[in-house]
Wavefront OBJ file of the C-alpha trace (Angstrom):
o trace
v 47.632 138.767 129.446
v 51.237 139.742 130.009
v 52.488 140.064 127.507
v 52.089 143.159 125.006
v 51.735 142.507 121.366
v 53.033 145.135 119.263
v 51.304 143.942 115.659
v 48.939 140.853 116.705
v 46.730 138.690 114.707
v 44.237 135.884 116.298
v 43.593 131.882 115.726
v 40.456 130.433 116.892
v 40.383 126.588 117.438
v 37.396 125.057 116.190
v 36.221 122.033 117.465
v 32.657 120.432 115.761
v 29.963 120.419 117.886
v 29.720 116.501 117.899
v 32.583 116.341 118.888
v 32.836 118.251 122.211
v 34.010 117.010 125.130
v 36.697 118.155 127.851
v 37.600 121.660 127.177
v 39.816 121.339 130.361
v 41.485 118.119 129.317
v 41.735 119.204 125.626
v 43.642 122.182 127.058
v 46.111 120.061 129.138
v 46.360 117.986 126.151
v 47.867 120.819 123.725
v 50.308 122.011 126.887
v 51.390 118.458 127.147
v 52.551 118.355 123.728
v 54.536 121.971 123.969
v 56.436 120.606 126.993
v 58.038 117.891 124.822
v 59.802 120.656 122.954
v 61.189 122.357 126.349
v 64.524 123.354 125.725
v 63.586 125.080 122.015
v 60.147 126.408 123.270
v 59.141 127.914 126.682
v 56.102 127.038 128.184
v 54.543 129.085 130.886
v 50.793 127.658 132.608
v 50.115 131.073 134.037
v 46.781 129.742 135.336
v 44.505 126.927 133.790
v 42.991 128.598 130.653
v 46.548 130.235 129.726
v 49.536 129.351 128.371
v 52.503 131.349 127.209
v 54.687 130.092 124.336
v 58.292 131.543 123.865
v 61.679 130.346 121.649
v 64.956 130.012 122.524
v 65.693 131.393 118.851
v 63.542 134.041 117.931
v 62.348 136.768 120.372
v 58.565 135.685 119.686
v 55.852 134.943 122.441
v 52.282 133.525 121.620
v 49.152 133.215 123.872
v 46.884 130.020 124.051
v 43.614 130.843 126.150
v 40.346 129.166 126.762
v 37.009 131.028 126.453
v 34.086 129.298 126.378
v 31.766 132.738 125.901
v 33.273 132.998 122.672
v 31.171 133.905 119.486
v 30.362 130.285 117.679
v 31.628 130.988 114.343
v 29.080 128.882 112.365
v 26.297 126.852 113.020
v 28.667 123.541 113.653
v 31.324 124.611 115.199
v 32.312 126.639 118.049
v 35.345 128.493 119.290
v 36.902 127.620 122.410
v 40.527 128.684 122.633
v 42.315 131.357 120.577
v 45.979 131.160 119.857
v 47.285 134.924 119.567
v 50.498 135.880 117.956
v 52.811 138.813 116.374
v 52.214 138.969 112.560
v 55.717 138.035 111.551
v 55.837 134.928 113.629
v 55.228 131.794 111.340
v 56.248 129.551 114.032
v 53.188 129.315 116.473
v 50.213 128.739 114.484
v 52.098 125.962 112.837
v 53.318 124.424 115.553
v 49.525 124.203 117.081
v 48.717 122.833 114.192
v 50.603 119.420 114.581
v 48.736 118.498 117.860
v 44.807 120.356 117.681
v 43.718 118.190 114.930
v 44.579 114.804 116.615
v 41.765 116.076 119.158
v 39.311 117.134 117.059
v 39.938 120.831 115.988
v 40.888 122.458 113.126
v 42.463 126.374 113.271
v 40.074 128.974 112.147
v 42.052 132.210 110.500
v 39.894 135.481 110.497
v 42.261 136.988 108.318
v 41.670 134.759 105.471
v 38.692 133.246 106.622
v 39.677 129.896 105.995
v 40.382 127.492 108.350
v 44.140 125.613 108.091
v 44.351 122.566 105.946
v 44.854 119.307 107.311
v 48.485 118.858 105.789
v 51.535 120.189 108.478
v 53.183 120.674 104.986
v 50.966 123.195 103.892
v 52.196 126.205 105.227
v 49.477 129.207 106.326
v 51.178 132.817 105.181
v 49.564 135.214 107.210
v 52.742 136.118 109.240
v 55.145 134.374 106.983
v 58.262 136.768 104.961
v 58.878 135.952 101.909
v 61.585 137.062 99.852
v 61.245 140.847 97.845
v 62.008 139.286 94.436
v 58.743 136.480 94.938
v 56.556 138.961 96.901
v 57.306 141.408 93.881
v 55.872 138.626 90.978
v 52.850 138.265 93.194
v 52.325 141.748 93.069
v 52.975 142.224 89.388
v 50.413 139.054 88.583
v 47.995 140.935 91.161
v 47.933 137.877 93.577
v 47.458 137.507 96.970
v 49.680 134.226 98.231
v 48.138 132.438 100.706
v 49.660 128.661 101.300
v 52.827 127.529 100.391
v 54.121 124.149 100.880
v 57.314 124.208 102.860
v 60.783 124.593 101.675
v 59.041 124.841 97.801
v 58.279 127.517 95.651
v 54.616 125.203 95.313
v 52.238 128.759 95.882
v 48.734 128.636 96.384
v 47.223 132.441 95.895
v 44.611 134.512 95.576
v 43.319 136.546 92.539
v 40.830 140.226 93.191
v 37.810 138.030 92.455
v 38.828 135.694 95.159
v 39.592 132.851 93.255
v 42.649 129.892 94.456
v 45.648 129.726 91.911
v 48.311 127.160 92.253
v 51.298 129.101 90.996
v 53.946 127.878 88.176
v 56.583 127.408 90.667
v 58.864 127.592 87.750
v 58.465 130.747 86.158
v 57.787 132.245 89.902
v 61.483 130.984 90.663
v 62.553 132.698 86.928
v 60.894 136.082 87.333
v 61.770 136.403 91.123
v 65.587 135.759 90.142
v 65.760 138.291 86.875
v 64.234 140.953 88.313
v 65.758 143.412 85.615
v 64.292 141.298 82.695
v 60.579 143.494 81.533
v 58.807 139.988 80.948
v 55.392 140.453 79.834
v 52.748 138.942 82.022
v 51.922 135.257 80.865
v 48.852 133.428 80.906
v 50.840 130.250 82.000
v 52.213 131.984 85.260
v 48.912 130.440 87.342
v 46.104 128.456 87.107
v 42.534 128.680 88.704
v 42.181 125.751 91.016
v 39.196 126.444 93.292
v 36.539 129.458 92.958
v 37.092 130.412 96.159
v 39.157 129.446 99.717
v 36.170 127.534 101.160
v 36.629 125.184 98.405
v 40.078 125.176 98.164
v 40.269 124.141 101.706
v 37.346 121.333 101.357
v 39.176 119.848 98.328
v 42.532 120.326 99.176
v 41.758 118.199 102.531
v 40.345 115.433 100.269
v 43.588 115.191 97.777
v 41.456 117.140 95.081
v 43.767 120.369 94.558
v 46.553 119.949 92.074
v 50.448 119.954 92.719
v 51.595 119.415 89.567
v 51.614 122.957 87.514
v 51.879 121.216 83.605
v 49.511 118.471 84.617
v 46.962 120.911 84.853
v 47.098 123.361 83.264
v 45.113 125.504 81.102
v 42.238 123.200 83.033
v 42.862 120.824 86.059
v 41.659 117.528 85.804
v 38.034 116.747 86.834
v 38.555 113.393 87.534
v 41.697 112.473 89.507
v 42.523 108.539 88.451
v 44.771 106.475 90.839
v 43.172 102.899 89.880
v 45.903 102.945 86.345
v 43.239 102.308 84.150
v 42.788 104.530 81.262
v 39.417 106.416 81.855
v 39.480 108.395 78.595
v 38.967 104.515 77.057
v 38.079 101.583 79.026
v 40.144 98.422 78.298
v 37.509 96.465 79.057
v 33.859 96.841 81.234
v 34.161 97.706 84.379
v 32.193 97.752 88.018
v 31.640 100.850 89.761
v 30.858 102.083 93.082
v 29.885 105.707 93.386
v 29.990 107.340 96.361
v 28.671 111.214 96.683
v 29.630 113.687 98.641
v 28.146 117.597 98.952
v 29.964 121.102 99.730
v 29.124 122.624 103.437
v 30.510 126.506 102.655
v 30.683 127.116 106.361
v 32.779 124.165 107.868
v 34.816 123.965 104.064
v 34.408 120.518 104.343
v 32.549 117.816 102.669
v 29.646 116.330 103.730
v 28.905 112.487 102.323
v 25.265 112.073 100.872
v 23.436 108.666 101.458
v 23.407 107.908 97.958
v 25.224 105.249 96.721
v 25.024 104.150 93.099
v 25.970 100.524 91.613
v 26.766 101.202 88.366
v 29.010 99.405 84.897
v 30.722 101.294 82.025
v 31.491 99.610 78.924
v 34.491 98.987 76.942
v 36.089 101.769 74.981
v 33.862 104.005 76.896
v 34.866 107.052 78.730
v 34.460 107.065 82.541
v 32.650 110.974 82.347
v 30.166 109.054 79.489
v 28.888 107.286 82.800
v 29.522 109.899 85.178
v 27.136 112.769 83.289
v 24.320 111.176 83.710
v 24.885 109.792 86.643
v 24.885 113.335 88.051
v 21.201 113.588 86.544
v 19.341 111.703 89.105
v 17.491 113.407 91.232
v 18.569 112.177 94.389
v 22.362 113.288 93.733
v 22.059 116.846 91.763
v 24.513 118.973 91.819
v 27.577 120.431 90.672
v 30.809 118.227 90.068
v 33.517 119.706 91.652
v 35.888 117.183 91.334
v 35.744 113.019 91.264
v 38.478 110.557 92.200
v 38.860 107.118 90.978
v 40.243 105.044 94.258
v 43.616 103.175 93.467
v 42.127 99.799 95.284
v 40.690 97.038 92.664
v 38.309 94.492 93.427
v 36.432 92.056 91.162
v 32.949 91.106 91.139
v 30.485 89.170 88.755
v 28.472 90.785 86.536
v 26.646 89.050 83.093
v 28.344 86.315 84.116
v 31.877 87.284 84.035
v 34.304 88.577 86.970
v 34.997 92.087 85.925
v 36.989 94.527 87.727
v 35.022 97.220 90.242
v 36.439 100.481 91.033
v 35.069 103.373 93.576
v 34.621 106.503 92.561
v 33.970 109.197 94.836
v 32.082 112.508 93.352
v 32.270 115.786 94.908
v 29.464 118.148 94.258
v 28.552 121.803 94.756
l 1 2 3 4 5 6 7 8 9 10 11 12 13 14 15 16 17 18 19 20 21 22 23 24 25 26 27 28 29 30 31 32 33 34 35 36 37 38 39 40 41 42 43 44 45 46 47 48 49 50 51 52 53 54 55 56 57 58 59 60 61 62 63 64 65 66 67 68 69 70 71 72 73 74 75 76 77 78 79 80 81 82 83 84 85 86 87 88 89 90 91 92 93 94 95 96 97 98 99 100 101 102 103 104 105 106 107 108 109 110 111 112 113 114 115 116 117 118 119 120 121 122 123 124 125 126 127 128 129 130 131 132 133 134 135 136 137 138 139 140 141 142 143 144 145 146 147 148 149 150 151 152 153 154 155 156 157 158 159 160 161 162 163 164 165 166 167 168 169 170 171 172 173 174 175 176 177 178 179 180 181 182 183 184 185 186 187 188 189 190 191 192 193 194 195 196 197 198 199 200 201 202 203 204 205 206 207 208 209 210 211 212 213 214 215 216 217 218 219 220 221 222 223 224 225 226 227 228 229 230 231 232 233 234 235 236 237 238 239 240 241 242 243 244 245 246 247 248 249 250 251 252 253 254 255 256 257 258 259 260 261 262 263 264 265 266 267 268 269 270 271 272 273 274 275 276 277 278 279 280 281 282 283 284 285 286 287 288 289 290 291 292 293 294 295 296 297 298 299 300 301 302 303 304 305 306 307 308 309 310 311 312 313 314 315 316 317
């Protein structure tokens, strides 16, 4: 390697083993994309399983190798290239990130041990700055922040058990701007949004993880409804597909089950009234995490009468 890192911190890309193909061609394929930003980025092959990344703005440089004797970090996926970087540079990791996961890989972080979430708008902030006045709230609140979305004050952070908050981007912008003003701490500065960062990063790549602060809080929403209808008291019976999927810790994603359940809730009815014991058969046990009600409607016939059928997919622990 060339160059010297003064304060570095590692990436692993993470492709699933059923997935593997062309670690070669995968290679060219990430040094491809990084030549169509020549003339903000320099990109250096210094031999095939290397590539040096530099900016024509900031005096940052970043390492992409191939290893193929690399540890496999689970039992589904393995660790083929490693993307190393200074701390404070924000820019590298995220700029990997647009191009790995249209081949297949997802970016491993063995300082958080969490791998990256799907969204480019979700921003990782292991070598971000922020600001003295924010980093000083997260301190006060004793919180670790660990995503951000970009150009927001939308936090995602970490409490001493380890569990995800999504910060009240409102009172974080208050309290970081009136530093001088002794505010007691308030229980409406965060809320708990997954028990850990393998969840968060399972649900949050499924739409499960909340954005909306008041929406949610004291307690997010179990079941996230897109169809319109109003779960809490059906306007009339309705059809409904269940489809169930089950937590795998080490890949934080979600794996679907091969249960399927046909299913009707009545008028004036609750959706959870069918969804608890739904969650009783034996086949399906576990935990809800979360359950979203999909926004497409289709009809079907049922005693008779066309009624409308909605899909609902549960996600269990």
């Amino acid at each position: 390697m060339s160059y010297s890192f003064l304060n570095p911190i590692k990436y692993s890309l993470v492709k699933d083993q059923g997935k593997l193909g062309n670690l070669e061609a995968d290679f060219n394929k990430i040094n491809d994309y990084l030549l169509t930003f020549v003339g903000d980025i320099g990109v250096v092959k210094e031999n095939p399983g290397q590539i040096e990344i530099s900016y024509t703005e900031v005096p940052f440089k970043a390492i992409l190798k191939t290893d193929s004797d690399l540890p496999i970090l689970d039992s589904t996926a393995s660790s083929q290239i490693t993307l190393t970087c200074e701390k404070e540079d924000a820019l590298s990791v995220n700029l990997i990130k647009n191009v790995v996961g249209n081949i297949g890989y997802r970016i491993f972080n063995a300082q958080t041990n969490s791998y990256l979430v799907n969204d480019p708008n979700l921003l990782d902030l292991t070598s971000a700055f922020l600001e003295r006045g924010v980093r000083q709230v997260f301190k006060t609140y004793k919180l670790t922040p660990l995503f951000q979305y970009q150009n927001s004050l939308v936090f995602f952070a970490r409490d001493e058990k380890g569990k995800i908050h999504l910060v009240n981007r409102h009172l974080l912008e208050f309290l970081s701007q009136n530093e001088s003003e002794k505010a007691p701490k308030r229980v409406d500065f965060s809320v708990v949004v997954a028990p850990s960062v393998a969840h968060f990063i399972a649900l949050f790549d499924r739409g499960l993880i909340p954005i909306s602060f008041y929406e949610n809080f004291p307690h997010p929403q179990k079941i996230i409804n897109q169809s319109g209808f109003n779960i809490e008291k059906l306007g009339n019976d309705i059809a409904i597909e269940s489809v169930f999927f089950t937590l795998d810790i080490p890949s934080q994603s979600f794996i679907q089950l091969g249960a399927t359940r046909f299913d009707s809730a009545k008028k004036g009815k609750a959706l959870m009234n069918y969804l608890k014991p739904a969650l009783k058969d034996s086949v399906i046990s576990g935990k809800l995490l979360c359950a979203k009600l999909a926004r497409d409607v289709s009809y079907t016939a049922q005693g008779g009468e066309l009624v409308p059928k909605l899909t609902l997919s549960v996600f269990l622990e």
